[in-house]
C-alpha positions as CSV (number, residue, x, y, z in Angstrom):
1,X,111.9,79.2,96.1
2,X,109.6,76.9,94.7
3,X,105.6,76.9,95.0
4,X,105.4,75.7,98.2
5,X,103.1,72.5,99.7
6,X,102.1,73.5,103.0
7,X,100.1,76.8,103.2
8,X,102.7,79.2,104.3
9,X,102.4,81.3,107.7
10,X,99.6,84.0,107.6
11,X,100.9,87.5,106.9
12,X,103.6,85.8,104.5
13,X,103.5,87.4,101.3
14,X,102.3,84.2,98.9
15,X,101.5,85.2,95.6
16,X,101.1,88.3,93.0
17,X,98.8,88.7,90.5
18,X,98.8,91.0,87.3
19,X,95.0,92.6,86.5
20,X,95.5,93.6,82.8
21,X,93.2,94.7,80.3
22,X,95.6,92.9,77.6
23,X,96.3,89.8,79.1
24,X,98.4,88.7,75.7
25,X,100.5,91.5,75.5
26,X,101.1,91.0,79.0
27,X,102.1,87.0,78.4
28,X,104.3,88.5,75.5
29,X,105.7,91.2,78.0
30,X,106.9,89.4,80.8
31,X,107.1,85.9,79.0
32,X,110.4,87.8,77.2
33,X,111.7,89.8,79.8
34,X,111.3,87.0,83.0
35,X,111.7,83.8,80.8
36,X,107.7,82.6,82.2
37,X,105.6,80.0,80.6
38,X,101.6,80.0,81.1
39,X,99.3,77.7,82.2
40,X,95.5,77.8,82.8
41,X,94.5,79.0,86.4
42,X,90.8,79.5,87.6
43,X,88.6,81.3,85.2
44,X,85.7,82.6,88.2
45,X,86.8,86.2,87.8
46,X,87.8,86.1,84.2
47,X,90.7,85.1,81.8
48,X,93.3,84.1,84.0
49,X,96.8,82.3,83.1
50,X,99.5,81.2,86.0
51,X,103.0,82.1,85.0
52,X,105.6,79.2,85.5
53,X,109.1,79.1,85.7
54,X,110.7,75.5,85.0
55,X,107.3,73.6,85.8
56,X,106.7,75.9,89.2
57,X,104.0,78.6,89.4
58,X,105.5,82.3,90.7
59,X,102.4,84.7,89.5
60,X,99.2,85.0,87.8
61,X,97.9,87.5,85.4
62,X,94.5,88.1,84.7
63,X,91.9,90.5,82.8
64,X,90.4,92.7,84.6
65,X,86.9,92.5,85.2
66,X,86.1,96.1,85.9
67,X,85.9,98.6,83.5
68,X,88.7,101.1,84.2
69,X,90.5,99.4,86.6
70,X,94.0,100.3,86.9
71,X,96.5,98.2,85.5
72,X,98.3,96.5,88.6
73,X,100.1,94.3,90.3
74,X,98.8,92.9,93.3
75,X,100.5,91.4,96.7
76,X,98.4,88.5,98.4
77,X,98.9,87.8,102.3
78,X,98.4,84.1,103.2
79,X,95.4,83.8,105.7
80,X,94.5,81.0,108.1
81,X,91.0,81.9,107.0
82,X,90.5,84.6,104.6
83,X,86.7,85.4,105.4
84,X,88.0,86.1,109.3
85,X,90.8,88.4,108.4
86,X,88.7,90.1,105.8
87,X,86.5,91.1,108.9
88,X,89.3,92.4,110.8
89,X,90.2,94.9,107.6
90,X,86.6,96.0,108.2
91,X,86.9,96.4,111.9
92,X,90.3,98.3,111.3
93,X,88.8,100.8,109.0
94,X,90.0,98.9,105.4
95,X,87.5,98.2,102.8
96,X,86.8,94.8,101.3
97,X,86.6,94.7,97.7
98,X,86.1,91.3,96.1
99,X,84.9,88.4,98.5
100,X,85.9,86.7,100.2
101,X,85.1,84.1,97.6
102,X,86.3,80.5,96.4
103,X,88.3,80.3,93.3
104,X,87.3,76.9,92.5
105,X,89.4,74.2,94.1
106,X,92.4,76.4,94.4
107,X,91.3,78.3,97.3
108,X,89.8,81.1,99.2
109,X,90.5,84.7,98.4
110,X,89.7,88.3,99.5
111,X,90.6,92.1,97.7
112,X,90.8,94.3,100.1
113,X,92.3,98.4,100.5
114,X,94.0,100.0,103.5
115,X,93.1,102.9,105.2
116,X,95.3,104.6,102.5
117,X,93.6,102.6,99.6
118,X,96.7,100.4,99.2
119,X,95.1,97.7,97.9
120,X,96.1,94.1,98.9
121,X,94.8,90.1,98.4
122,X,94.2,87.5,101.2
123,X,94.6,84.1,99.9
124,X,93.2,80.9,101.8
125,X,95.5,78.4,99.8
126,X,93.8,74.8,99.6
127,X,95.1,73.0,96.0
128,X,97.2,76.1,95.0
129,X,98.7,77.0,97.7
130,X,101.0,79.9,96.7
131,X,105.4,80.4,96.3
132,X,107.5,82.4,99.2
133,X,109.4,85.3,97.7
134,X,113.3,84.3,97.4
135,X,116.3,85.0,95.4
136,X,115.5,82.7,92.2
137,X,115.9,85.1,89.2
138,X,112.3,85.2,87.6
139,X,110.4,84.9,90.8
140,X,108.6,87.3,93.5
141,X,111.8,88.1,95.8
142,X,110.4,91.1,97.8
143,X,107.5,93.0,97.9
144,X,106.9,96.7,100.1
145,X,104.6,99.1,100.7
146,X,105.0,103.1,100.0
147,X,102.7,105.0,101.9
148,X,102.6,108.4,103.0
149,X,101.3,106.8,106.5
150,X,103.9,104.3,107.2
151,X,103.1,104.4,111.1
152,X,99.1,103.8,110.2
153,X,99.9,101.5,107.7
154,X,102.4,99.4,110.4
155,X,99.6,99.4,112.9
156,X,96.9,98.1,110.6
157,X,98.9,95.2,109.0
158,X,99.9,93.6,112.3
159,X,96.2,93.8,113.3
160,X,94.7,92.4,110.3
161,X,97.7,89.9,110.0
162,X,98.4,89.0,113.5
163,X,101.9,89.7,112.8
164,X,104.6,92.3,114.7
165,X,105.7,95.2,112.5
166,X,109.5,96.4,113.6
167,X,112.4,98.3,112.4
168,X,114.2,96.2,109.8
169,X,117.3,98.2,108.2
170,X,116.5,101.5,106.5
171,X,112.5,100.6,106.8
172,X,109.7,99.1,108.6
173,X,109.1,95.2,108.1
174,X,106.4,93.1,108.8
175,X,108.1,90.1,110.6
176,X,106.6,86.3,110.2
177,X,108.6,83.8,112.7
178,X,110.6,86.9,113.8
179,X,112.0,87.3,110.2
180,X,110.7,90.3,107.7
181,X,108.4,89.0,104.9
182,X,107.4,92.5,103.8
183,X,108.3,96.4,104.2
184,X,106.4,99.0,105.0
185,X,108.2,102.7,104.2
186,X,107.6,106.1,104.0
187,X,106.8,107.6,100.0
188,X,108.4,110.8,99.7
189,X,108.9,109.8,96.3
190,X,104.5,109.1,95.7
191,X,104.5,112.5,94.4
192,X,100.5,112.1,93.8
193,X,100.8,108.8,93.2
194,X,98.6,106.4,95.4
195,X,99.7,104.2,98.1
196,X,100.6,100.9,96.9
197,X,102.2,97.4,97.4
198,X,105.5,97.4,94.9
199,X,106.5,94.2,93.5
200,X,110.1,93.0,93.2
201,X,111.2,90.1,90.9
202,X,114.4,88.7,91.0
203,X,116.9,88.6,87.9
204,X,120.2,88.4,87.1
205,X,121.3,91.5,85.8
206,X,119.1,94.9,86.4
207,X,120.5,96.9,83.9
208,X,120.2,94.4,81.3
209,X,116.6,93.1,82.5
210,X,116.1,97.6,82.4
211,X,117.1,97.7,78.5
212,X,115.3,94.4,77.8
213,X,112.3,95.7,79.3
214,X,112.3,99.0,76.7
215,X,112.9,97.0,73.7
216,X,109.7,94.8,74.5
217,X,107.5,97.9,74.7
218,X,108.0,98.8,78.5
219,X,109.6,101.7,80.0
220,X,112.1,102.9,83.0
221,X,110.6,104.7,85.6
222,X,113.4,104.4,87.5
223,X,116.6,103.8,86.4
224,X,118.7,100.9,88.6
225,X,120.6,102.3,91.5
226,X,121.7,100.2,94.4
227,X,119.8,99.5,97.3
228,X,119.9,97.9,101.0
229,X,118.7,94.8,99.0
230,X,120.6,94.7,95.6
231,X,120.9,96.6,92.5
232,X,117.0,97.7,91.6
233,X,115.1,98.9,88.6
234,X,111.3,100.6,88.4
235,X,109.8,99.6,85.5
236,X,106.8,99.3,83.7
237,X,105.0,97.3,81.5
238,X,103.6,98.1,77.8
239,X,100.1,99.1,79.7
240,X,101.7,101.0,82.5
241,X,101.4,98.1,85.3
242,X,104.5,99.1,87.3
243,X,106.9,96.4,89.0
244,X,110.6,95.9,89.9
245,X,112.8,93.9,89.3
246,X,116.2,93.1,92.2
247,X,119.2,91.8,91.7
248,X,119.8,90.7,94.9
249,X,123.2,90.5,96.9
């Protein structure tokens, strides 16, 4: 779907940004594996690049401004007004990392944690106003939540967001306009791993996009098995920020 020109629904998932501590490697990385081009995006937090596909920005990756932070993705929520959610994640026992703050013209953004420490972005949009996950091979098609807590995590979401959480196939959903925008699902498989948002990008061909992802210096967590919603792959990137990539039915 392309980058949309009406700020979407808050509680839609609306952009996903990459905090590297090599942000060329990173270009290099996903450039070859998702076919993305780069342009300049706001530089307030640091060196920051917008990945495009066919003119149309899908994601951002950035340099990390903290010593030692992990090398992650992370899943922003549109907000009506980011500074008036970011006080409900207070009230609801979250933390608010970063903001909220004005990056430049493009908008109004928050970092915030769960109760869990699943951390997660608010985004006001004003020029840049974000892209909807869909089935376009190189885009965000889905993103979800593991969490060892998926009954806390459902109530907090659709108290910060405003938006229901119900049963949507195998997993929880949060639901925008009555449709799921997001899961939320139980991590059995966290094995000491934190709680976290999980990225999916669409391609054509898992297994392939798998393989191509080894030869450009990533790795397979997880090798592609099918799913609910397509044939999926864990993978990671040459400085261990993990993703995957759907390919979807």
């Amino acid at each position: 779907m392309p980058a949309v020109k009406l700020r979407l629904a808050q509680g839609t998932p609306c952009w996903v940004s990459l905090m590297t501590d090599d942000l060329a490697g990173a270009r290099a990385f996903y450039g070859g594996l998702l076919g993305w081009t780069y342009t300049p995006g706001p530089t307030g937090l640091g060196d920051y690049v917008r990945a495009e596909l066919d003119g149309a920005p899908v994601a951002g990756l950035g340099v990390a401004s903290v010593v030692g932070f992990p090398v992650q993705w992370t899943t922003y929520f549109a907000a009506d007004s980011a500074d008036e959610v970011a006080q409900r994640v207070r009230e609801c026992g979250g933390t608010v990392a970063v903001g909220p703050l004005q990056s430049e013209r493009a908008g109004r953004l928050a970092i915030a944690a769960d109760l869990s420490g699943a951390v997660f972005g608010l985004w006001q949009g004003e020029e840049h106003l974000g892209r909807e996950a869909g089935p376009e091979p190189g885009g965000p098609a889905w993103v979800e939540l593991v969490s060892a807590d998926e009954e806390g995590a459902a109530a907090f979401y659709s108290t910060v967001l405003g938006r229901p959480v119900a049963p949507s196939g195998e997993d929880t959903a949060l639901l925008v306009d009555g449709r799921p925008v997001a899961g939320i699902r139980h991590g059995r498989e966290l094995r000491g791993h934190p709680p976290r948002w999980r990225v999916h990008f669409a391609v054509r061909d898992t297994d392939l996009t798998a393989r191509r992802a080894v030869e450009l210096g990533g790795s397979v967590l997880v090798e592609p098995h099918e799913t609910g919603r397509g044939r999926v792959a864990r993978l990671a990137d040459p400085r261990g920020g993990r993703f995957s990539v759907v390919e979807p039915r």
